[in-house]
C-alpha positions as CSV (number, residue, x, y, z in Angstrom):
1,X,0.0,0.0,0.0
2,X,1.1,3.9,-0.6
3,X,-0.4,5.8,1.6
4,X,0.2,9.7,0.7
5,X,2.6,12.2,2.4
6,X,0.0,14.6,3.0
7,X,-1.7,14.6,6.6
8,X,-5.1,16.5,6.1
9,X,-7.3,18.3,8.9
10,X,-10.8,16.9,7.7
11,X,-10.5,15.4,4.1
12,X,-13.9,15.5,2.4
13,X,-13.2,14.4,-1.1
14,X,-10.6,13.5,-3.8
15,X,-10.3,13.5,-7.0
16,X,-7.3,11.8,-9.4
17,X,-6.4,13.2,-12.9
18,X,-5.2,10.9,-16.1
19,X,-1.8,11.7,-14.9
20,X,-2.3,10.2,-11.8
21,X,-1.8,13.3,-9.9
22,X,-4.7,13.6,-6.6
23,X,-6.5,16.5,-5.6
24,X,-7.8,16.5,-2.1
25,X,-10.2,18.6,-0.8
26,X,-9.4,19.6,3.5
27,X,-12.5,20.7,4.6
28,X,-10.9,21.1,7.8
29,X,-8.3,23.9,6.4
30,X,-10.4,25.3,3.8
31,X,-7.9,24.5,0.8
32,X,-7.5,22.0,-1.9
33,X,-4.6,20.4,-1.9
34,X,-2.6,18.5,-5.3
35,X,-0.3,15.2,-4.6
36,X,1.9,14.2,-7.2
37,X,1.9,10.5,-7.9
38,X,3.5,9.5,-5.0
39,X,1.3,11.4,-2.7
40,X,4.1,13.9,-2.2
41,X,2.1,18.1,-2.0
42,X,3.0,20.1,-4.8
43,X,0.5,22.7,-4.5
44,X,-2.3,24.2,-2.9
45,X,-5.0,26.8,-2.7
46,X,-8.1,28.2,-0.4
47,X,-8.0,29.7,2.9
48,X,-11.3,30.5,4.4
49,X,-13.3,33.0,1.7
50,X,-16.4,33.9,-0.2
51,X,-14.8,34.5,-3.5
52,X,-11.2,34.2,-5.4
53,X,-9.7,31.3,-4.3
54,X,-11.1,31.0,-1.2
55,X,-13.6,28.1,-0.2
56,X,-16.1,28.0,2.8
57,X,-17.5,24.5,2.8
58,X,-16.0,22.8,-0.5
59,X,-18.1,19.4,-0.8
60,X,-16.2,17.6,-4.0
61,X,-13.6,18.0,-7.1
62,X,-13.4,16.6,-10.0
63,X,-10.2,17.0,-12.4
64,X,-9.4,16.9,-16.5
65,X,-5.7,16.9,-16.2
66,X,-6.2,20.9,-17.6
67,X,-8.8,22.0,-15.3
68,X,-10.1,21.2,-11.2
69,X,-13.5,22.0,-10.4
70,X,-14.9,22.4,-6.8
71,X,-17.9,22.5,-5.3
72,X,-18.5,25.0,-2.7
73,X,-21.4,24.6,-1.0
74,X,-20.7,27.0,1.8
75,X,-20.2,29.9,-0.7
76,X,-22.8,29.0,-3.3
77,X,-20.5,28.2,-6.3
78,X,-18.3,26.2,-8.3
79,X,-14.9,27.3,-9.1
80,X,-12.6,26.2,-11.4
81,X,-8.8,25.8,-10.9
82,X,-6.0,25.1,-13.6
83,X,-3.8,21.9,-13.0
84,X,-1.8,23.7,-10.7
85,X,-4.4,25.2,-8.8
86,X,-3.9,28.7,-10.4
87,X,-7.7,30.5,-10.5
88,X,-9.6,30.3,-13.8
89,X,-13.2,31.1,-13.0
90,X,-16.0,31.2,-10.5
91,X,-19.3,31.3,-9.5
92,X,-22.3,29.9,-11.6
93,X,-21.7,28.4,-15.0
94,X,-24.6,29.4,-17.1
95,X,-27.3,32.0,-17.3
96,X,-29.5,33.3,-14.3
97,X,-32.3,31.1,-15.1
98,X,-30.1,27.9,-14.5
99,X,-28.6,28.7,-11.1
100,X,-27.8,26.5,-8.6
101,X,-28.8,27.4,-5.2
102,X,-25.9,24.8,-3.2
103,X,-23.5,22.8,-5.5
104,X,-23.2,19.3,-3.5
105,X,-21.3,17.3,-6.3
106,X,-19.2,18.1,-9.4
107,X,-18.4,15.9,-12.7
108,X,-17.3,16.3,-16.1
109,X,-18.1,14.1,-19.2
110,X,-15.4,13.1,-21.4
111,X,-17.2,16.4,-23.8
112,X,-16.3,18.4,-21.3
113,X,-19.8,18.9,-19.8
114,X,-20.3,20.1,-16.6
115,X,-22.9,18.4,-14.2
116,X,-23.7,19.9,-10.6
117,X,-25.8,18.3,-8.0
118,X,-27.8,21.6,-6.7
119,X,-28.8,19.7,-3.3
120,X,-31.1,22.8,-2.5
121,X,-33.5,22.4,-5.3
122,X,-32.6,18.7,-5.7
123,X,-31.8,18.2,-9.0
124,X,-28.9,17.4,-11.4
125,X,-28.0,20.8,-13.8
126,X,-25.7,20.2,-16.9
127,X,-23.7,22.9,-18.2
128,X,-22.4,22.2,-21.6
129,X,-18.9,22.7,-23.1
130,X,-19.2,25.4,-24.8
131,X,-21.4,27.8,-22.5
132,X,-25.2,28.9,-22.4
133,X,-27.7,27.4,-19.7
134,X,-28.0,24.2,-18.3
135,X,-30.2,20.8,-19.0
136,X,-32.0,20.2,-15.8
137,X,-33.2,16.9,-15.0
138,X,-34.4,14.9,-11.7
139,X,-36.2,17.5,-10.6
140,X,-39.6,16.9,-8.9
141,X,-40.9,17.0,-12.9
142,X,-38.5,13.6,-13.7
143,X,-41.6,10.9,-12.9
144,X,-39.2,7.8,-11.9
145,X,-36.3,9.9,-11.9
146,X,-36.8,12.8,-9.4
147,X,-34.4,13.1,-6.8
148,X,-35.1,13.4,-3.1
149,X,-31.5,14.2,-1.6
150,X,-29.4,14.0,-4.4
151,X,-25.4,13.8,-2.9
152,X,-23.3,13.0,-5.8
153,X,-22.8,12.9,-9.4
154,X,-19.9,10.6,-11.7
155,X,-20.4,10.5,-15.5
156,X,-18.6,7.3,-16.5
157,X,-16.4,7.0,-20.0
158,X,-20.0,5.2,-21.3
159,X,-21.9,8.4,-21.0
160,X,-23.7,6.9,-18.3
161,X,-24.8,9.6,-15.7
162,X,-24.7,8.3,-11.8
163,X,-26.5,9.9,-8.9
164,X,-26.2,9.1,-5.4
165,X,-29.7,9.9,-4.1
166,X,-29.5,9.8,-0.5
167,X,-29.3,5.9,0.0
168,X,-29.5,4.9,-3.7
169,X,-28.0,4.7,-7.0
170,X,-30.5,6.1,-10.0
171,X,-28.8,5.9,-13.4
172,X,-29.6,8.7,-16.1
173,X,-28.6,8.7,-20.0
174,X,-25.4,11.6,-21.3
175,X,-28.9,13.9,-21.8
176,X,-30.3,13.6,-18.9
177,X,-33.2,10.9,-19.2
178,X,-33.6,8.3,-16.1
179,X,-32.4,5.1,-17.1
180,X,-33.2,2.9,-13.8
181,X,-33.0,3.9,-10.4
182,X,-31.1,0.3,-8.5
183,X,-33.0,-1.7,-5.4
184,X,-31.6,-0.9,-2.3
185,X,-31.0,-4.1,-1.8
186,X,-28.0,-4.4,-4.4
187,X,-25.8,-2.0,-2.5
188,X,-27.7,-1.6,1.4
189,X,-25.0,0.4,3.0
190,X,-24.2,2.7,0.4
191,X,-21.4,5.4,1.6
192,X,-20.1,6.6,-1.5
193,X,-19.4,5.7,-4.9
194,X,-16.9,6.0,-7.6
195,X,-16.9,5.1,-11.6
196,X,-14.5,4.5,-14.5
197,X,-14.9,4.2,-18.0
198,X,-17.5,1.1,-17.8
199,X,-18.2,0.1,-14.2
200,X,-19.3,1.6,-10.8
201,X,-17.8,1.1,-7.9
202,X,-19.6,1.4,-4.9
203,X,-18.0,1.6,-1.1
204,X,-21.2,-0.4,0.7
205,X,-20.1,-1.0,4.3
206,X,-16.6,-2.7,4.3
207,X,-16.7,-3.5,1.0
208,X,-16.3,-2.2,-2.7
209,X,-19.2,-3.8,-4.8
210,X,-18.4,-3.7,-8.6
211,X,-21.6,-3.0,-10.9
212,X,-21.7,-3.4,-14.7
213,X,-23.7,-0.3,-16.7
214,X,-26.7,-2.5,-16.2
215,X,-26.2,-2.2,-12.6
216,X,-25.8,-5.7,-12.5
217,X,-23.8,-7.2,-10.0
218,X,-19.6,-7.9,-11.2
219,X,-18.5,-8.9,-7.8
220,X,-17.7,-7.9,-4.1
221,X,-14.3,-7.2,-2.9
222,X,-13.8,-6.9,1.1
223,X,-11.4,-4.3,2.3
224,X,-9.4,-5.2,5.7
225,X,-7.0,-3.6,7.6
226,X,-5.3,-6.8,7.1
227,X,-4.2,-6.4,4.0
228,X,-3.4,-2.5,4.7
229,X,-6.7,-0.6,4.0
230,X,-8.2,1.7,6.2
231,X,-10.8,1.1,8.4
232,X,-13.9,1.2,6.8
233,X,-15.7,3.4,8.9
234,X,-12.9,5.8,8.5
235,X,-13.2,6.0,4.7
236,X,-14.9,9.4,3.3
237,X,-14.1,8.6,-0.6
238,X,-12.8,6.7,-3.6
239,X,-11.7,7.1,-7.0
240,X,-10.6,4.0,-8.9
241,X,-8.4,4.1,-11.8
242,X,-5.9,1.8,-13.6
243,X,-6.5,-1.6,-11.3
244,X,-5.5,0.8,-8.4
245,X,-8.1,2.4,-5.6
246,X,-7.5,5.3,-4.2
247,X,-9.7,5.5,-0.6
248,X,-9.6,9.3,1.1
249,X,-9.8,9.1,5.3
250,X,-9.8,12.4,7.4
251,X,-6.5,12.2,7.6
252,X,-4.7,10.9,4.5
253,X,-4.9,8.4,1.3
254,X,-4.0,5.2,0.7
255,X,-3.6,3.1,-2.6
256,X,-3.3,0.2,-3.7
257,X,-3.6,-2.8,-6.5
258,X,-7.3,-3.6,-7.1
259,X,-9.2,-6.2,-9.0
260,X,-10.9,-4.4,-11.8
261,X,-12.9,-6.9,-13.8
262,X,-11.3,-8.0,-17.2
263,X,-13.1,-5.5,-19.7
């Protein structure tokens, strides 16, 4: 196991780039912090703040290799970071009649799209590439797929749009239409999740369960601190991403090989 060289105050989320570099996001400290490969710092940003590159109560990241995102739920916005944490942008995406009211979850498409869980209103918004406002969907109009306490959003390499709603997974197409919404009884202690160009991973008690784009069940891999891991209860996140997981406690990561199914 690698476990990173970075002690945090109260880690809240990571995210991993295609270079393998992490960002981390210390709620505790107010920054967002970028480990190089071998979990050695190499730059940071925050401090407590409303605007610039300050964050109040940043809730998730999500990272291109060009561009970091966060969401910033204490300060109503997302703002966007180059690689090396410099400040590019913040604030709402698109036009005033697609504004979010708390941003709880941030992910990008491989077209560059922007989605945002807006916990306040419950509902996933959108933004596309290239500007304008956003595609709104499970709101309380989406029938089957309106969201109650939406918590996070992962877009996978398929184009398949995942939402944790409060203690489920409900699956939505690259524009926005609900594809299923899983029994509860596939993953029962849902914490987090965590998706990669086919499959979702899904951190459901002590263990990672591996589902297909069906949501069909792959498999069920136990973590134990005998092999190294964490403590489950201590884990906050994951990112999976070349047969290696990634989990985020408090305190620090720590990686190490994984089983991904054969593709």
């Amino acid at each position: 196991m690698d476990t990173s060289k970075a002690r945090f105050l109260r880690a809240t989320a990571l995210a991993i780039d295609p270079f393998r570099n992490m960002y981390v996001l210390d709620a505790g400290k107010r920054e967002v912090v970028k480990l190089d490969p071998k979990g050695a710092p190499t730059a940071r940003t925050g401090g407590p703040g409303w605007v610039g590159s300050g964050v109040d109560a940043p809730k998730d990241v999500a990272a291109t290799g060009l561009d970091v995102y966060v969401a910033d739920d204490g300060a109503r916005r997302v703002v966007r970071f180059d690689r090396e944490l410099g400040l590019v942008a913040e604030g709402q995406p698109g036009g005033a009649s697609t504004e979010f009211g708390r941003p709880r979850s941030v992910a990008l498409s491989r077209f560059g799209d922007l989605f945002v869980v807006d916990a306040e209103n419950e509902r996933i918004l959108q933004y596309p590439r290239d500007g304008g406002d956003a595609r709104i969907f499970g709101d309380f109009r989406g029938g089957k797929g309106s969201l109650s306490m939406p918590l996070r959003v992962r877009v996978t390499g398929g184009d398949l749009v995942v939402v944790q709603d409060s203690a489920s997974i409900v699956l939505f197409d690259i524009f926005g239409n609900f594809v299923r919404r899983l029994a509860r009884d596939v993953v029962p202690q849902l914490r987090t999740f965590a998706v990669d160009d086919k499959n979702i991973y899904v951190l459901d008690g002590c263990s990672i369960v591996i589902l297909d784009a069906e949501g069909t069940l792959v498999s069920r891999i136990a973590l134990s601190t005998d092999d190294g891991w964490p403590p489950c209860d201590e884990i906050v996140d994951i990112q999976v991403q070349h047969r290696i997981l990634t989990v985020l406690t408090a305190t620090m990561a720590v990686s190490g090989p994984f089983p991904v199914p054969a593709r």
